[in-house]
NUDO-726433 format. One record per residue (C-alpha): x, y, z; residue in one letter. Coordinates in pm, 1 decimal, always signed. Example, Ala and Ser with C-alpha at 12.3 -4.5 7.8 and 13.67 -1.06 7.14 Angstrom:
((+1230.0 -450.0 +780.0) "A")
((+1367.0 -106.0 +714.0) "S")
//
This chain:
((+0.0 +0.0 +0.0) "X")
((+84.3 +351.5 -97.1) "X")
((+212.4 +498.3 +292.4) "X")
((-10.2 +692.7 +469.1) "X")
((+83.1 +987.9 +725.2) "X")
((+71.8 +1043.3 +1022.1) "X")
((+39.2 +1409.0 +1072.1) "X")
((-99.9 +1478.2 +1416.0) "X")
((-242.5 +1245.6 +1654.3) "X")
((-370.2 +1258.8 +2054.1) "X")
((-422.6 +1090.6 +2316.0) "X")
((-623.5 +1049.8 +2670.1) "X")
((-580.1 +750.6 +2874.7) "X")
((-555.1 +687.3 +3273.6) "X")
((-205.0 +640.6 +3187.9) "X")
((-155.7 +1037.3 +3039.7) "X")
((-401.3 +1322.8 +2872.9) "X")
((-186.4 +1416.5 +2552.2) "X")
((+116.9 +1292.0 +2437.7) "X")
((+389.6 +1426.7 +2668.1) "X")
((+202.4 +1271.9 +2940.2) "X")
((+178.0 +963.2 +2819.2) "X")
((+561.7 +971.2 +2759.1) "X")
((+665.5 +1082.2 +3090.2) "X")
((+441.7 +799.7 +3209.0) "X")
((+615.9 +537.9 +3010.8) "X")
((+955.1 +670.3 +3080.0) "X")
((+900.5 +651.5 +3442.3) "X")
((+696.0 +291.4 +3424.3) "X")
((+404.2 +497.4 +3608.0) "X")
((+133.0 +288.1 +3543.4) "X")
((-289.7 +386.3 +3513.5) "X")
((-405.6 +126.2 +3711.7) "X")
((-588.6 +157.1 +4043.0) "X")
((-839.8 -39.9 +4272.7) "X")
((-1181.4 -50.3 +4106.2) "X")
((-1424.9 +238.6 +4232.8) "X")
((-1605.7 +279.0 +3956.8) "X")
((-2012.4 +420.0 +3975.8) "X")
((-2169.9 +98.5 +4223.7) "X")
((-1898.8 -172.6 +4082.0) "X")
((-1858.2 -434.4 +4332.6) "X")
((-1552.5 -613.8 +4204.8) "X")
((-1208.1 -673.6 +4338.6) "X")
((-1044.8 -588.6 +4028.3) "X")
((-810.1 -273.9 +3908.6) "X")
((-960.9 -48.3 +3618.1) "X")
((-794.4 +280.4 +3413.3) "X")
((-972.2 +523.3 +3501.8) "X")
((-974.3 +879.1 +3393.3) "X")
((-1074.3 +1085.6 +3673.6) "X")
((-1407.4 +1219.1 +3622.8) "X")
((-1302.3 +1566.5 +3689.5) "X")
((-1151.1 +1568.9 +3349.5) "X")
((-1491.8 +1436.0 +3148.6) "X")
((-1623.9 +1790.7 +3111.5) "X")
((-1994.9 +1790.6 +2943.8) "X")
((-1949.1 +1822.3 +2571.5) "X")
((-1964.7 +2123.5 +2380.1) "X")
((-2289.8 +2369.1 +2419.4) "X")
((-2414.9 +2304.9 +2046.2) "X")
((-2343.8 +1929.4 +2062.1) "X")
((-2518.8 +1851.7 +2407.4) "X")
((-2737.1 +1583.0 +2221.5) "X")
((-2404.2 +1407.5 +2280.1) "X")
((-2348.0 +1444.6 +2586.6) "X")
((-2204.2 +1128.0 +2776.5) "X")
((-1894.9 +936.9 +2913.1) "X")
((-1795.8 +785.9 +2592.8) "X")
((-1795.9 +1152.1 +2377.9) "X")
((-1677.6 +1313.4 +2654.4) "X")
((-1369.5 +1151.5 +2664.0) "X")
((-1349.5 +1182.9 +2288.0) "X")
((-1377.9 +1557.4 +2349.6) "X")
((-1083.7 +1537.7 +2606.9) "X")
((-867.4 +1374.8 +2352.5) "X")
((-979.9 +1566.4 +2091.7) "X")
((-885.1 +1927.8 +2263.0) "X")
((-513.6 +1750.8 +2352.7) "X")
((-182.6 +1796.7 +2178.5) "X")
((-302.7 +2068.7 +1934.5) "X")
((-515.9 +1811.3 +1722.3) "X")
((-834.6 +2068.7 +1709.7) "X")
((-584.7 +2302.5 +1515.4) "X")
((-478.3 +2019.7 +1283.4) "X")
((-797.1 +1951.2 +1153.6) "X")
((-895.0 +2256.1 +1107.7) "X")
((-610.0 +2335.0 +901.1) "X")
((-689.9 +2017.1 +708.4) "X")
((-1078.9 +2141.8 +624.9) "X")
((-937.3 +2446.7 +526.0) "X")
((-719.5 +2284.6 +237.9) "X")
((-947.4 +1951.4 +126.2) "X")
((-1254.3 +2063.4 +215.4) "X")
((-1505.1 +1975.1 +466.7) "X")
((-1634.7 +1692.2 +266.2) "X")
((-1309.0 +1559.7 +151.5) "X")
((-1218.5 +1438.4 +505.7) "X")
((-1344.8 +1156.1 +632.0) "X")
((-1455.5 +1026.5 +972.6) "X")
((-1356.1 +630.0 +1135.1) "X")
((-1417.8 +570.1 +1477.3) "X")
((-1411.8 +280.6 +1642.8) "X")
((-1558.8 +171.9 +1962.1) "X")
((-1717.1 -171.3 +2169.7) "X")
((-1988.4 +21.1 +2388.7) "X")
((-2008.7 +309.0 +2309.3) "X")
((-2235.6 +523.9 +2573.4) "X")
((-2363.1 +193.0 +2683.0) "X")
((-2333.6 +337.1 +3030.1) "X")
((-2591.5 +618.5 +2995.3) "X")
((-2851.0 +343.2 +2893.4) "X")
((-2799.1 +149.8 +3259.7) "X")
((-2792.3 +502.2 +3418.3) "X")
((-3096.0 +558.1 +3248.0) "X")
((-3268.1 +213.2 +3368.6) "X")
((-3197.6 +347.2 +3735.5) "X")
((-3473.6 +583.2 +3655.3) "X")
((-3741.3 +450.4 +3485.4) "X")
((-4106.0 +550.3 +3609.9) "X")
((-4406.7 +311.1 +3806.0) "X")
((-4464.4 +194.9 +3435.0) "X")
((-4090.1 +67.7 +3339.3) "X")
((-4038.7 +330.9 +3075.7) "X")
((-3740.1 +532.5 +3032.5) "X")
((-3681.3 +896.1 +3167.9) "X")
((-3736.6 +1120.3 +2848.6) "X")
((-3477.3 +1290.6 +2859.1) "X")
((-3269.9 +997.9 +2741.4) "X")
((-3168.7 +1010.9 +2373.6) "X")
((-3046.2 +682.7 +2268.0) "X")
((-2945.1 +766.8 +1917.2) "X")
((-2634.1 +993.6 +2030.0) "X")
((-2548.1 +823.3 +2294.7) "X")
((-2555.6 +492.3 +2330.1) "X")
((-2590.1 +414.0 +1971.9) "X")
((-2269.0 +268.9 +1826.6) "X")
((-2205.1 +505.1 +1535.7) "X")
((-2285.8 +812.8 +1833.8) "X")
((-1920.8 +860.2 +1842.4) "X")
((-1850.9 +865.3 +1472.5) "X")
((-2099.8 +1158.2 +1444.9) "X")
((-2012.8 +1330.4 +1729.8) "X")
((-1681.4 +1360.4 +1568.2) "X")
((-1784.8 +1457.7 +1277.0) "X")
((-2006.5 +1691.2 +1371.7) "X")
((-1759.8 +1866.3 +1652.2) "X")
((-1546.6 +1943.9 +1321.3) "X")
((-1823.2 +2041.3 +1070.0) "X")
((-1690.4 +1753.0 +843.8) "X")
((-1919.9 +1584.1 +543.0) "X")
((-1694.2 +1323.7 +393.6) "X")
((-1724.9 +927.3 +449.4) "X")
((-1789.5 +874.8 +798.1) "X")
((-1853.5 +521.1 +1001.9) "X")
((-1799.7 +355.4 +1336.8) "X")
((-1633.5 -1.0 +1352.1) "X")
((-1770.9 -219.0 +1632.8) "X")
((-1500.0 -544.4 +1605.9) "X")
((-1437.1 -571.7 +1985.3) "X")
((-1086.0 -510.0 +2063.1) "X")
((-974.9 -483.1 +1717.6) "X")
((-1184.8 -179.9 +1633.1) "X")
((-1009.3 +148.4 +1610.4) "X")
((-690.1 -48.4 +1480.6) "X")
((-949.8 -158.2 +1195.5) "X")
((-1005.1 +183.2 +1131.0) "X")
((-700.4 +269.5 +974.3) "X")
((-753.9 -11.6 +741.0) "X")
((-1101.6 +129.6 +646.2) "X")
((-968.7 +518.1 +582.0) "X")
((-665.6 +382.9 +422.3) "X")
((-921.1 +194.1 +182.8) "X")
((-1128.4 +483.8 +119.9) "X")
((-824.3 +734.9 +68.2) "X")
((-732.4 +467.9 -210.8) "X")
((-1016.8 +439.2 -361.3) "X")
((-1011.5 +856.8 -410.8) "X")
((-1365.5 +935.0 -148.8) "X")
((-1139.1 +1109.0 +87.3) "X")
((-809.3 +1303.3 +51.5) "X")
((-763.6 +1249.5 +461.6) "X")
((-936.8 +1095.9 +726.2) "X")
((-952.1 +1163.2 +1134.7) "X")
((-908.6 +834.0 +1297.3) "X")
((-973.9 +737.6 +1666.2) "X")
((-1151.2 +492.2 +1918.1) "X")
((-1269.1 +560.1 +2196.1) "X")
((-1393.0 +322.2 +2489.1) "X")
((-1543.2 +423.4 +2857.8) "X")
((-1616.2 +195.1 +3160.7) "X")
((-1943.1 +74.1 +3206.6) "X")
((-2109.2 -166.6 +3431.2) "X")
((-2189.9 -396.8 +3106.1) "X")
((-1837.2 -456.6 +3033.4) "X")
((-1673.3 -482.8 +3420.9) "X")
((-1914.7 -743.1 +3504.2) "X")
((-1920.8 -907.4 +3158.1) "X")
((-1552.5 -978.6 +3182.0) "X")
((-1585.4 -1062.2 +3564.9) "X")
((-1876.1 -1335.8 +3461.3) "X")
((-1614.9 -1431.2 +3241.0) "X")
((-1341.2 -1493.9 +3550.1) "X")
((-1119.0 -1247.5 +3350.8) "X")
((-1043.4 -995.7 +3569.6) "X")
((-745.0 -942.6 +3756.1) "X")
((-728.4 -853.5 +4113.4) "X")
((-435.5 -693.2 +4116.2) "X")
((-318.7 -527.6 +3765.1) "X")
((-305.4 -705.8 +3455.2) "X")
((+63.4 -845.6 +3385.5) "X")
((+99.4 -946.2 +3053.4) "X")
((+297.2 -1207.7 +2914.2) "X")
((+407.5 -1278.9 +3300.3) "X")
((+447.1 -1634.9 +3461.9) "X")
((+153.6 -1562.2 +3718.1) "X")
((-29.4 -1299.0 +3492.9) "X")
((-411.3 -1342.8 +3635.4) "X")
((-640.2 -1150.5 +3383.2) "X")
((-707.4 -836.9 +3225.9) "X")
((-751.0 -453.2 +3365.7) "X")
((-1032.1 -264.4 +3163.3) "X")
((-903.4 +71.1 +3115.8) "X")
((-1087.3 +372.9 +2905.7) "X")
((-961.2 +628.1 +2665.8) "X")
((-943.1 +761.7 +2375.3) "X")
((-654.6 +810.5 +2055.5) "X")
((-694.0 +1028.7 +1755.6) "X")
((-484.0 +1012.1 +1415.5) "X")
((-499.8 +1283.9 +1128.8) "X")
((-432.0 +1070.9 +875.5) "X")
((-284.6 +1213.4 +531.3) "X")
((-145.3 +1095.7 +181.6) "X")
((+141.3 +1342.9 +191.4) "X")
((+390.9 +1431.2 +447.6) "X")
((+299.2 +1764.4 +725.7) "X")
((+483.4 +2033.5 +575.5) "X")
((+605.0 +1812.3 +275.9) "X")
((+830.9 +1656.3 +496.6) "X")
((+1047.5 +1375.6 +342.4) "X")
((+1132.2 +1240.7 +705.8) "X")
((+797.9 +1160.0 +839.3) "X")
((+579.4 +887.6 +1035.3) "X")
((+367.6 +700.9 +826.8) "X")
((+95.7 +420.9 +783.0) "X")
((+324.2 +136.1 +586.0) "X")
((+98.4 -136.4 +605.9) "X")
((-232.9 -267.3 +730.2) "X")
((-331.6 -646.5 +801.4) "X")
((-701.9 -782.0 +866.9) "X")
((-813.9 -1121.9 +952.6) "X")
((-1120.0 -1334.0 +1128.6) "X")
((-1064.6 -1662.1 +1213.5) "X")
((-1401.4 -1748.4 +1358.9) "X")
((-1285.2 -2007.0 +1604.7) "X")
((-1484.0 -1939.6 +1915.8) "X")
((-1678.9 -1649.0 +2032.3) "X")
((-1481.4 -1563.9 +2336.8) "X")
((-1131.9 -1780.7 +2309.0) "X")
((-850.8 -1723.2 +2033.7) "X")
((-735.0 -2027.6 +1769.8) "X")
((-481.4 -2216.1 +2005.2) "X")
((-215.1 -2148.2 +1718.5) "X")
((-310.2 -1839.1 +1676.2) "X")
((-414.7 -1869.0 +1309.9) "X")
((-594.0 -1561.5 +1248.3) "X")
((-312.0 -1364.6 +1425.9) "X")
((-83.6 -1511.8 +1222.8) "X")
((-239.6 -1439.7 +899.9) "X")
((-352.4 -1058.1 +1009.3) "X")
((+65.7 -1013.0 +1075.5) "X")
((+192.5 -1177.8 +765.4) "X")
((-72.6 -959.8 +584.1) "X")
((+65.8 -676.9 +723.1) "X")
((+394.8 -753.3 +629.6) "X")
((+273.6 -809.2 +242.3) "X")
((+94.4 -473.5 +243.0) "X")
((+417.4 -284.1 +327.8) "X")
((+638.2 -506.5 +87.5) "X")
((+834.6 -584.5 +435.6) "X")
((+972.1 -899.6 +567.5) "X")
((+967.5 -993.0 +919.7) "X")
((+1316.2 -907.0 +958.3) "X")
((+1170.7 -518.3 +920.9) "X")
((+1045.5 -523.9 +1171.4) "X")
((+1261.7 -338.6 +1482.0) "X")
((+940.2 -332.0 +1765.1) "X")
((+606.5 -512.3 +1811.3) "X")
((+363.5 -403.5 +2033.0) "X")
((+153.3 -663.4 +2140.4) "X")
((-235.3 -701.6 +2220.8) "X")
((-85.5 -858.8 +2552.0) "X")
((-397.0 -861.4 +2748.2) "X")
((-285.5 -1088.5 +3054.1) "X")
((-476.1 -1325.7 +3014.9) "X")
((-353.4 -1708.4 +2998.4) "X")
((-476.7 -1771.5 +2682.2) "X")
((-425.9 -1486.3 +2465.5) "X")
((-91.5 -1450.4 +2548.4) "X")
((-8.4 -1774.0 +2487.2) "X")
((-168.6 -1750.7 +2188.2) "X")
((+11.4 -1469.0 +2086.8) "X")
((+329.1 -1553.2 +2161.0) "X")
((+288.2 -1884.8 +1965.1) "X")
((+173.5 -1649.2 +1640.9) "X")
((+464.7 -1364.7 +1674.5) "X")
((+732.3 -1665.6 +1710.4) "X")
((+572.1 -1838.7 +1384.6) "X")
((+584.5 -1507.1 +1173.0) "X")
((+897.3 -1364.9 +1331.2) "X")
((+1104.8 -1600.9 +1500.6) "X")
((+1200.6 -1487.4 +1858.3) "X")
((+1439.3 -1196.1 +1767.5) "X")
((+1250.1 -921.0 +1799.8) "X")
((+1152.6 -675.2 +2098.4) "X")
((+836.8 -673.4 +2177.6) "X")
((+641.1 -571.5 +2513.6) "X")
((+229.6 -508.9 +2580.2) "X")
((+152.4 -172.3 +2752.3) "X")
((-168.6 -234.3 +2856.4) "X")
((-21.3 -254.1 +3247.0) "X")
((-47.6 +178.3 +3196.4) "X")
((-336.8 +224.4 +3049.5) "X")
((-545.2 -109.5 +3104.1) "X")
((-715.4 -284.1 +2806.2) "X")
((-904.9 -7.1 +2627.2) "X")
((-1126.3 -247.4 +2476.9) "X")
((-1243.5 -69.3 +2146.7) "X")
((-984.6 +203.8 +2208.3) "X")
((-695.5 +14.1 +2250.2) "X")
((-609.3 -41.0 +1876.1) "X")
((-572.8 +342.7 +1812.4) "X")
((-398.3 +411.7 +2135.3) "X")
((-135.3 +117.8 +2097.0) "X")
((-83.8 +237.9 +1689.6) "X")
((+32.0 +607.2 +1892.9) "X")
((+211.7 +475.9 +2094.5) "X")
((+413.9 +287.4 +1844.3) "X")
((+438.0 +633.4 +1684.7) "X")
((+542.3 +795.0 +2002.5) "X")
((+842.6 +503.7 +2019.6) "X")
((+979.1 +597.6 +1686.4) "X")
((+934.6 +956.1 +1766.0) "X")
((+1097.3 +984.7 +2085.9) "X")
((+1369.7 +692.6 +2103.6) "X")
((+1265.2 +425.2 +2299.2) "X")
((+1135.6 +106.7 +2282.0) "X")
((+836.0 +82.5 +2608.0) "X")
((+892.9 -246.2 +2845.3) "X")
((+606.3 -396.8 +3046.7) "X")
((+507.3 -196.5 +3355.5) "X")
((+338.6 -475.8 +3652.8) "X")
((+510.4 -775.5 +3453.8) "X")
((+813.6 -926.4 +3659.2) "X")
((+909.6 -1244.7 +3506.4) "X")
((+798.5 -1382.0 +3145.3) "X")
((+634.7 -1682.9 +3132.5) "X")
((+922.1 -1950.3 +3097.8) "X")
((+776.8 -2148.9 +2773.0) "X")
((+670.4 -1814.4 +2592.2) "X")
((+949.2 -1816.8 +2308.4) "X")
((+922.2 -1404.1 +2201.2) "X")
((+1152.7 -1141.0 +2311.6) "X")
((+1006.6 -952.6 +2587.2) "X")
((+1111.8 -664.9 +2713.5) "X")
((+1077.1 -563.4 +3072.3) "X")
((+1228.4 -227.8 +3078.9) "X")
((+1261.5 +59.1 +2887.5) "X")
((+1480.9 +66.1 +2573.9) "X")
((+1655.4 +356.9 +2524.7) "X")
((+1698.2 +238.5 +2101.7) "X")
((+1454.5 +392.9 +1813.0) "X")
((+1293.0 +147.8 +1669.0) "X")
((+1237.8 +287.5 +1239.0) "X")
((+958.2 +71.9 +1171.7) "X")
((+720.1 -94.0 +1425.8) "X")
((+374.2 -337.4 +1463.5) "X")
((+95.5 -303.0 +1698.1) "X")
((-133.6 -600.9 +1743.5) "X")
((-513.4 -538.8 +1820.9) "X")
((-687.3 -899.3 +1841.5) "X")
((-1064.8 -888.2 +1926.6) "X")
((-1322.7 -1129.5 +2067.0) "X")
((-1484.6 -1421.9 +1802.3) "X")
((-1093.6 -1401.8 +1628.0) "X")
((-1105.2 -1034.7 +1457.5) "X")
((-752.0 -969.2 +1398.7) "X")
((-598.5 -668.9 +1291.6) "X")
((-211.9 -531.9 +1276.7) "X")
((-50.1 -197.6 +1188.4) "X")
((+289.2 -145.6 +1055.6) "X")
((+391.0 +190.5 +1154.0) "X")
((+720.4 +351.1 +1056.7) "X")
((+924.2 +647.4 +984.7) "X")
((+971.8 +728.4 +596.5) "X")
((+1245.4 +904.6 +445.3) "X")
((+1346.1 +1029.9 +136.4) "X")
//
């Protein structure tokens, strides 16, 4: 594929609001995570939480909107100058030559169980709860849109975990195909009760802060946040030395609703798919970032598919133990980060993971790497085997 830019991006996560933040917090292995005390959640688990203090209500003209989920799109939207960027981008395609992918797993599922907390003698819902741009999966797409007064292609993708990181393979499709000279890509994920007792049903939870990839990892830490890209087919300034979109795997292996092929088939074949899109081998490759939930099986899973595409020679580390797993969020968030690595010089370890599980085969790192890495993969791998992987890189002339 033809490599996509890069140009701006932001990001809001218990871990860091903007991208400084989220770099100091890496630097210093600062993790997110904290003891659950979410709404009326009774579970002895640890969440990413970002405090609510933050989550202003959403702008006066877009108050239809209002709830958790856009309001920490809002956040991340008004971070890192990103407001600016698009602005300046409208100003030189057009409003309608911009286009709009979001993805997300709730959405504002959680003002739909507020809203059950107060329904009337009768069972019916308070009026004053609008559905449609709220809770309604696409609400975030069109919040988006709307916030910028854009008119070009504009969806939500709802594939679980794998949702904003299928984003980028849906603008960079539509950018090919000539609807859209640019496209504004995010996901965005907020706590709910629906998804902290889902995964506890589930046993999935961990008590004590998800450790990926480590000998006595226990489960996963649901975290919330939000990551934007301004995505572009040339270079900010008509730079030749520039981060860039290289390459974009997809796969669904449709093993089991809730547990990954034991091989890791459709992990495999979203990587090496990847790698084929950017004309890359393995060998490219200098840092994966890995869905690394901390569970047992995913990570075994994964570690089984990143040995069988790239041997066990390259670095790679999860960093869900800052921010949690960001469920629909996470796939935009880890595809910054990456971004951030190349950027700024380092290669992120594994905050909360002590000792790598002694049969895993890949190269994990535990600390920090002070070493660039030029081109890099982040892994987004969703409930019912959605698959999706990014190769993300710096481009020169």
């Amino acid at each position: 594929m033809q490599p996509l830019f890069l140009n701006h991006s932001a990001v809001a996560s218990s871990a860091g609001i903007g991208l400084d933040s989220t770099v100091d917090a890496l630097a210093e292995m600062r993790s997110g995570l904290a003891p659950c005390g979410f709404e009326t959640v009774a579970l002895d688990t640890f969440v990413g939480q970002i405090a609510d203090s933050l989550l202003v209500p959403v702008r006066d003209d877009l108050i239809e909107f209002d709830c958790r989920n856009n309001r920490i799109a809002q956040l991340c939207l008004r971070q890192d100058g990103f407001e600016q960027a698009v602005a300046g981008a409208r100003e030189k395609y057009g409003a309608a030559r911009i286009g709009v992918f979001m993805g997300t797993s709730t959405s504002g599922i959680l003002e739909t169980e507020l809203a059950y907390r107060r329904r009337d003698a009768s069972g019916a819902l308070p009026m004053d709860f609008r559905y449609g741009t709220t809770h309604n999966t696409y609400s975030v797409a069109w919040f988006v849109q709307t916030y910028f007064g854009l008119t070009g292609p504009s969806m939500a993708i709802s594939t679980a975990c794998s949702s904003s990181a299928k984003a980028f393979g849906s603008a960079s499709r539509m950018i090919a195909a000539g609807l859209c000279d640019a496209a504004v890509i995010g996901g965005v994920d907020s706590l709910c009760l629906t998804t902290l007792y889902g995964f506890g049903s589930l046993g999935l939870l961990s008590p004590v802060g998800c450790r990926p990839f480590d000998a006595d990892r226990d489960g996963i830490s649901i975290g919330e946040g939000a990551g934007m890209v301004l995505l572009e087919k040339t270079a900010h300034g008509g730079s030749a030395d520039s981060i860039a979109l290289l390459g974009v795997g997809e796969s669904s292996d449709a093993y089991h609703m809730s547990t990954p092929h034991p091989e890791g088939l459709g992990a495999r074949m979203a990587m090496e798919q990847a790698l084929m899109s950017a004309g890359l081998q393995p060998s490219g490759v200098d840092y994966i970032n890995l869905h690394g939930t901390g569970t047992r099986s995913n990570d075994a899973t994964e570690d089984k598919a990143v040995c069988a595409v790239f041997g066990n020679d390259t670095p790679c580390s999860s960093t869900k133990g800052w921010t949690g797993h960001t469920l629909g969020a996470c796939g935009a968030i880890d595809a910054i980060i990456c971004a951030l690595a190349i950027e700024r010089g380092f290669m992120p370890g594994s905050v909360n993971t002590r000792a790598v599980e002694p049969a895993f085969g890949l190269r994990y790192l535990l600390d920090n790497r002070n070493q660039a890495p030029a081109i890099a993969m982040s892994n987004a791998f969703g409930f019912g085997g959605t698959n999706c992987s990014l190769l993300i890189g710096r481009v020169q002339a």
